[in-house]
C-alpha positions as CSV (number, residue, x, y, z in Angstrom):
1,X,88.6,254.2,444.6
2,X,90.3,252.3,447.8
3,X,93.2,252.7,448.1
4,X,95.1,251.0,451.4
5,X,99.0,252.3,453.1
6,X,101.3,250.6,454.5
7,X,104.4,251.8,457.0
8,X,107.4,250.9,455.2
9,X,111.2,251.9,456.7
10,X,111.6,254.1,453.3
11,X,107.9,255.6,454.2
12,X,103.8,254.9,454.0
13,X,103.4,252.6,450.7
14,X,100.5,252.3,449.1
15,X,99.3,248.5,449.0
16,X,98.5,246.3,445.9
17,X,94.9,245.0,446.9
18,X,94.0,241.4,445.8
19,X,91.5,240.6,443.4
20,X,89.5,238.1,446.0
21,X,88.4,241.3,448.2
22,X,90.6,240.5,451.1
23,X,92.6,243.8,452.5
24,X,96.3,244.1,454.1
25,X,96.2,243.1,457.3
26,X,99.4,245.4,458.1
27,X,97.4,248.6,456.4
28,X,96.8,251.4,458.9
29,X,95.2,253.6,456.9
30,X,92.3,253.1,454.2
31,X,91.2,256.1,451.8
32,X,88.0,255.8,450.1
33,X,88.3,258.4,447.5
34,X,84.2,258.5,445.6
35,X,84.0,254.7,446.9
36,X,81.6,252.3,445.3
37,X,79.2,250.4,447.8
38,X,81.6,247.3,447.2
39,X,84.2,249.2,448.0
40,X,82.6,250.5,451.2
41,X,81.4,247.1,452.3
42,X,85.0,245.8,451.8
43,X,86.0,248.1,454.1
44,X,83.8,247.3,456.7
45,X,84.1,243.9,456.5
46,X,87.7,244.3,457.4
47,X,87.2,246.6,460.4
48,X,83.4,245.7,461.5
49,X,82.8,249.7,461.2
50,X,79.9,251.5,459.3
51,X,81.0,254.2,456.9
52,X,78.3,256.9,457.2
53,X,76.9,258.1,453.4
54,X,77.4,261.2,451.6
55,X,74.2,262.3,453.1
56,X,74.9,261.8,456.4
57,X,78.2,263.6,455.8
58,X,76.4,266.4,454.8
59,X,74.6,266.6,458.9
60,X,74.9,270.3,459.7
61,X,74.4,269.0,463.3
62,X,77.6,268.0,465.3
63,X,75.9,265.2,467.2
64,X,76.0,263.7,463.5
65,X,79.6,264.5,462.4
66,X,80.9,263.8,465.7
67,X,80.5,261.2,467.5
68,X,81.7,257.3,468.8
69,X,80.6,254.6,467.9
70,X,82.0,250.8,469.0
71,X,85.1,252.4,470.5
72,X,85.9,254.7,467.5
73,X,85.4,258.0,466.7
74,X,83.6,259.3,463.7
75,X,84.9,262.8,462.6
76,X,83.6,264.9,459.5
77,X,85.1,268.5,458.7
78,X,84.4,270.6,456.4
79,X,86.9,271.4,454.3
80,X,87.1,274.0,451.7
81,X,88.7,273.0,448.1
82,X,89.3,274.4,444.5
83,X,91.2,277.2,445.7
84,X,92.8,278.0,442.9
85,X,89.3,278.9,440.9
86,X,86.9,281.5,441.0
87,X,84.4,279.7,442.5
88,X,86.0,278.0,445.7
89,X,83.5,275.0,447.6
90,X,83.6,273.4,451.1
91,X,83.3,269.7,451.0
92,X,83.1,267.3,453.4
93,X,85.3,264.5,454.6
94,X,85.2,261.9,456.9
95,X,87.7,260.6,459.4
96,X,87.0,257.1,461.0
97,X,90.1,256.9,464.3
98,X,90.1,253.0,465.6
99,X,92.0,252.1,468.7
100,X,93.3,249.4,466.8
101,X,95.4,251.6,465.0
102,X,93.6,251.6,462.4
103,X,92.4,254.8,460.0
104,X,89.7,255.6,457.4
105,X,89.2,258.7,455.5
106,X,85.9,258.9,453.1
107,X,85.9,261.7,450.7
108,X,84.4,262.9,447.4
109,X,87.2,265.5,446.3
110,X,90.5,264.5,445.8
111,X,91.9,268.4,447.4
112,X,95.7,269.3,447.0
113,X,96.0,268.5,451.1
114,X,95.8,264.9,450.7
115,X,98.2,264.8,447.8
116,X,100.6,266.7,449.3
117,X,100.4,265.0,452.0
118,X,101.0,261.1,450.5
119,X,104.0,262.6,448.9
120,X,105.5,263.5,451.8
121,X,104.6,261.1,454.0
122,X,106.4,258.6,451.2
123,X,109.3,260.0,451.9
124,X,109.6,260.6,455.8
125,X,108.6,257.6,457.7
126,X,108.7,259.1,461.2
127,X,105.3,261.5,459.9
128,X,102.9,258.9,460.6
129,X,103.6,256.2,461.9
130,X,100.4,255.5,463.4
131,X,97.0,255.8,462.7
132,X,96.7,259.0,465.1
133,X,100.1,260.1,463.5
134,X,98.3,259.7,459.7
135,X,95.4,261.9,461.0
136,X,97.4,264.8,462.5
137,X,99.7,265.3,459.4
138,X,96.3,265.1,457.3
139,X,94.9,268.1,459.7
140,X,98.3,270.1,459.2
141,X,98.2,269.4,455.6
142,X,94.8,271.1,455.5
143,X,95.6,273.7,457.9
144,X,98.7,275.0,456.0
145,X,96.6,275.0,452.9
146,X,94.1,277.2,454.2
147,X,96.4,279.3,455.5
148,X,98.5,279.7,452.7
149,X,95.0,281.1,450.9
150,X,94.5,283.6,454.2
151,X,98.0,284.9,453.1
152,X,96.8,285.3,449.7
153,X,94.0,287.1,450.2
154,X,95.5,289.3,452.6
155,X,98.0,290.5,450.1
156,X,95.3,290.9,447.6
157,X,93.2,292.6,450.2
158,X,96.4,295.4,450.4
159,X,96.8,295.6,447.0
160,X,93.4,296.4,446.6
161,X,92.9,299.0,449.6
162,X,96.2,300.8,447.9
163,X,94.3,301.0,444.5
164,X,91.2,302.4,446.4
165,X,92.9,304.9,448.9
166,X,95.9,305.9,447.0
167,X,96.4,309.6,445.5
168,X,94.5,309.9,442.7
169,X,95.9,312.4,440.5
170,X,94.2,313.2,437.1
171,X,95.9,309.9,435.0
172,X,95.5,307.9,438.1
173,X,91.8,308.2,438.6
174,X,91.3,307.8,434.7
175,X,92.8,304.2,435.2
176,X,90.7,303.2,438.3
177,X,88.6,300.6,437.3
178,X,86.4,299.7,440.3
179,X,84.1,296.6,438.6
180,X,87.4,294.8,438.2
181,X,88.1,295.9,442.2
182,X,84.2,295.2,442.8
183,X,84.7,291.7,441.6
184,X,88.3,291.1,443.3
185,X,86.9,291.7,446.8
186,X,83.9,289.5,445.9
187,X,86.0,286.4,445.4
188,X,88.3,287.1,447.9
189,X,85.5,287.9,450.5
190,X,83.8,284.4,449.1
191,X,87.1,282.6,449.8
192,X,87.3,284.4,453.3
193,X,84.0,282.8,454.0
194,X,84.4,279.5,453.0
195,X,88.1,279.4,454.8
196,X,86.6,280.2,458.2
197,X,83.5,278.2,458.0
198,X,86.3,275.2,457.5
199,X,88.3,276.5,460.4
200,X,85.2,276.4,462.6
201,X,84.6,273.0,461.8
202,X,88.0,271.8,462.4
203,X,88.5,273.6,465.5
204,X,85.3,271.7,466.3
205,X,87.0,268.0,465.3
206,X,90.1,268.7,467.2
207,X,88.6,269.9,470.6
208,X,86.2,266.8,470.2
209,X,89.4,264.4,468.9
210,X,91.3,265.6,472.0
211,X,88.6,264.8,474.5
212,X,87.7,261.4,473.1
213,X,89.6,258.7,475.5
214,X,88.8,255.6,473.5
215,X,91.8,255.8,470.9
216,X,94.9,256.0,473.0
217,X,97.1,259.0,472.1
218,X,101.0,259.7,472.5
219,X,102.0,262.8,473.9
220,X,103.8,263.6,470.7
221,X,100.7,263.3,469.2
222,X,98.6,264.9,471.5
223,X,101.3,267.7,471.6
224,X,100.8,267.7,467.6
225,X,97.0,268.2,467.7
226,X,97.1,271.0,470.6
227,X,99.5,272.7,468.2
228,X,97.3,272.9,465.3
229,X,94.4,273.8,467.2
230,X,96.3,276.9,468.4
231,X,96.5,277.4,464.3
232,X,93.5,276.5,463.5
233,X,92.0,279.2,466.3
234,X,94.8,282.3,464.8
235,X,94.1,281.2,461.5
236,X,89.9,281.7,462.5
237,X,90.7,285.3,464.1
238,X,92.9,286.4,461.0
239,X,90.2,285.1,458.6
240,X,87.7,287.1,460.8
241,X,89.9,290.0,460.3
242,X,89.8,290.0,457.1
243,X,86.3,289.3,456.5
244,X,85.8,292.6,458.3
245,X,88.7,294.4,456.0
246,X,86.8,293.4,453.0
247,X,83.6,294.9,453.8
248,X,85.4,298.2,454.9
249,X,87.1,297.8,451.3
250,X,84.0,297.1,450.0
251,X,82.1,300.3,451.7
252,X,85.4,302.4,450.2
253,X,84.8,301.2,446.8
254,X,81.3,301.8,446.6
255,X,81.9,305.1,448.2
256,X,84.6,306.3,445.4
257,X,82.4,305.2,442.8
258,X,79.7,307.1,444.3
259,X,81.7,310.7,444.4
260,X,83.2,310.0,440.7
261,X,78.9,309.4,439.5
262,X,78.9,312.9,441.9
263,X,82.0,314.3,440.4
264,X,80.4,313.8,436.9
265,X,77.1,315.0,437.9
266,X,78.8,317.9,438.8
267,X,80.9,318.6,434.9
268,X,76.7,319.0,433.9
269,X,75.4,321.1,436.5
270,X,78.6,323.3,436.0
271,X,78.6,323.8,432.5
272,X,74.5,324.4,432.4
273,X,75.4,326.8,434.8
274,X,77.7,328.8,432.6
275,X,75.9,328.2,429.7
276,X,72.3,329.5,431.1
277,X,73.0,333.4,430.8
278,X,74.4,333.2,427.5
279,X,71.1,331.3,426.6
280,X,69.0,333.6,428.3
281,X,70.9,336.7,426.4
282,X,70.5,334.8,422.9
283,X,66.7,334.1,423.4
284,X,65.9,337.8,424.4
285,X,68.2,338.7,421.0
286,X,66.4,336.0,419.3
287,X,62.9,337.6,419.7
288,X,60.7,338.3,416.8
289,X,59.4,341.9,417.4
290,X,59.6,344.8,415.1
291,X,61.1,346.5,417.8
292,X,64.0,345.7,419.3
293,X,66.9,347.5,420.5
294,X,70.8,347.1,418.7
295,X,68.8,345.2,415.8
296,X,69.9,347.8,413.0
297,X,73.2,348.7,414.8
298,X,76.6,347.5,413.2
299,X,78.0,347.0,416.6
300,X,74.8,344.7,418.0
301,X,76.5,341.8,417.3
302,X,79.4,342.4,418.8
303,X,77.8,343.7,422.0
304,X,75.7,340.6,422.3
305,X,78.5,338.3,421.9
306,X,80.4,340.2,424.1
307,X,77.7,340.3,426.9
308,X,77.2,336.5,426.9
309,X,80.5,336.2,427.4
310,X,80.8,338.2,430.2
311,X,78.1,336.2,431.7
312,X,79.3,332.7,431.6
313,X,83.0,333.9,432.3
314,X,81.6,335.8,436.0
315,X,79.9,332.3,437.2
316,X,83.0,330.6,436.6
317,X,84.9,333.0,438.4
318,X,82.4,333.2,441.6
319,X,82.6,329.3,441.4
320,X,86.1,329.3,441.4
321,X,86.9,331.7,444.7
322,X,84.6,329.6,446.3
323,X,85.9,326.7,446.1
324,X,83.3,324.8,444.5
325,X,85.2,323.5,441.3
C-alpha cells in the first residue's frame, strides 16, 4: 500500500492519489507499507530514486543499509515489533532522506510507532514539517516504544527477583512455581535481546544521518536527532543492564530449584535413615531358627517394638542437635 502526506495548517494529511499513477507534487513524505512493484516503480518515477528490495533490506552489512546514493541517504534499522506477544521479531525498515525535501519509508509491518505517530502528527503541524522533521518524530516514535518495553521488563524483572529471593516460609515455598518464572525470564530476556539489537542499529542510523552533509539540516532538527541519540545510547546501557539481571535471575532460579530437588532428596535419605534400624531389628526377629531368644516370651513383642523405636527415635535426635534437619 502507498500511501502519500501532505503538510496541511490543521496537520500532515494523507493524499487521495489519482487513478492515472501521477503522485502529489506537494507530498513530502511517501510510505510504502508491503508495496507492490507498481507501487514501487511509481514511486521512483516520481523521485528518480531506487527502492532497495526486501532482500537487500535484510544486508547484515552497514555498507548496505547505509549508504548515499544521487545525493540521498539510504537508511535501514532494525526495528523490533509485536511487543505485545510472546514471541517478539525485529524487522526492518527503510528510510530514503532527499534534499529535496522529500521522504520515503519502505516497510513490511505496519508496528504501533508509525501509527502512533500519523495520529499525532495529524494533529500538531509544527511535528514535521519537513521531510527531516517527518524522520525524527518517526525515530522518537520508535525510540519511546522500545523504551516503554525496557520499563516493562524491568518491572517484571523485580517482580520476578522478589518471587525468587523473598522469604520463603513453609506456605510460601509451596506456591513457588519456578517453570512459570523459568518461562517469564525467557521472554523477557528474548525481548531484552531483540530491544538492544534495534538500539544498536539505530544508534548506527543516527551517527551516520548526523554525519551525512547532502540533505541540509536545521538546527532544531539536528538538535532533535542528537537528543535521541543520547536515548537511544541510555536506552542501549539499561537494556544491557538488564540483559545481565536476567541471567543472574536466571542462575537464582535454577539454583532454588536445585536445593528444593536437594531439599527432597534429603525427606528420602532422612527417613531411610530412621527407618534402617528398625528394619535391621525386624529382620534379625524375623529369622527362621528353632532357636531364637524372646520367641516364647509374653513380653518379646513388646521388647522388640520398643527397641525399634528407640532406634529410629535416637537418629532423629543426633540429626536434630546437629543441625542437619
Amino acid at each position: 500500500m502507498l500511501s502519500a502526506y501532505v503538510q496541511q495548517p490543521q496537520g500532515v494529511v494523507r493524499a487521495e492519489l489519482s487513478a492515472d499513477g501521477a503522485l502529489p507534487a506537494d507530498a513530502f513524505w511517501f510510505d510504502l507499507y508491503e508495496p507492490t512493484s507498481l507501487e514501487e516503480q511509481r514511486v521512483e518515477s516520481h523521485l528518480s530514486i531506487d527502492v532497495p528490495t526486501r532482500d537487500e533490506m535484510r544486508e547484515i552489512e552497514s555498507s548496505n543499509r547505509l549508504y548515499e546514493e544521487a545525493g540521498a541517504l539510504y537508511m535501514t534499522a532494525t526495528v523490533v515489533t509485536k511487543l505485545e506477544t510472546a514471541l517478539p521479531e525485529n524487522t526492518q525498515i527503510t528510510f530514503i532522506l532527499l534534499p529535496n525535501n522529500k521522504l520515503v519509508t519502505n516497510r513490511y509491518v505496519d508496528p504501533l510507532p508509525f501509527k502512533r505517530f500519523i495520529a499525532y502528527a495529524a494533529r500538531h503541524p509544527n511535528s514535521c514539517g519537513t521531510a527531516a522533521g517527518c524522520l525524527a518524530g518517526l525515530l522518537e516514535a520508535i525510540v519511546n516504544r522500545i523504551a516503554d518495553v525496557i520499563e516493562r521488563v524491568a518491572t517484571n524483572l523485580d517482580r520476578a527477583s522478589d518471587e525468587v529471593f523473598s522469604a520463603s516460609n513453609g506456605r510460601r515455598r509451596a506456591t513457588r512455581d519456578f517453570r512459570r518464572v523459568l518461562e517469564e525470564l525467557g521472554q523477557n530476556g528474548e525481548v531484552v535481546s531483540k530491544a538492544r539489537e534495534s538500539l544498536v542499529s539505530l544508534g548506527r542510523l543516527l551517527a551516520f544521518l548526523q554525519q551525512a552533509t547532502t540533505v541540509p539540516l536545521t538546527q532544531d532538527t539536528r538538535a532533535r536527532f542528537r537528543t535521541v541519540g543520547r536515548d537511544v545510547l541510555a536506552l542501549s546501557d539499561h537494556a544491557s543492564f538488564l540483559g545481565t539481571k536476567t541471567a543472574f535471575i536466571l542462575d537464582a532460579t535454577l539454583g532454588m530449584i536445585n536445593i528444593d530437588q536437594n531439599n527432597i532428596l534429603k525427606i528420602f535419605s532422612m527417613v531411610t535413615v530412621f527407618l534402617l534400624p528398625p528394619s535391621v531389628i525386624a529382620a534379625v526377629f524375623g529369622m527362621n531358627f528353632a532357636a531364637m531368644p524372646w520367641l516364647h516370651e509374653s513380653w518379646g513383642f513388646g521388647v522388640t517394638m520398643a527397641l525399634m523405636l528407640v532406634s529410629a527415635i535416637v537418629p532423629f535426635v543426633f540429626f536434630k542437635r546437629k543441625g542437619w534437619l
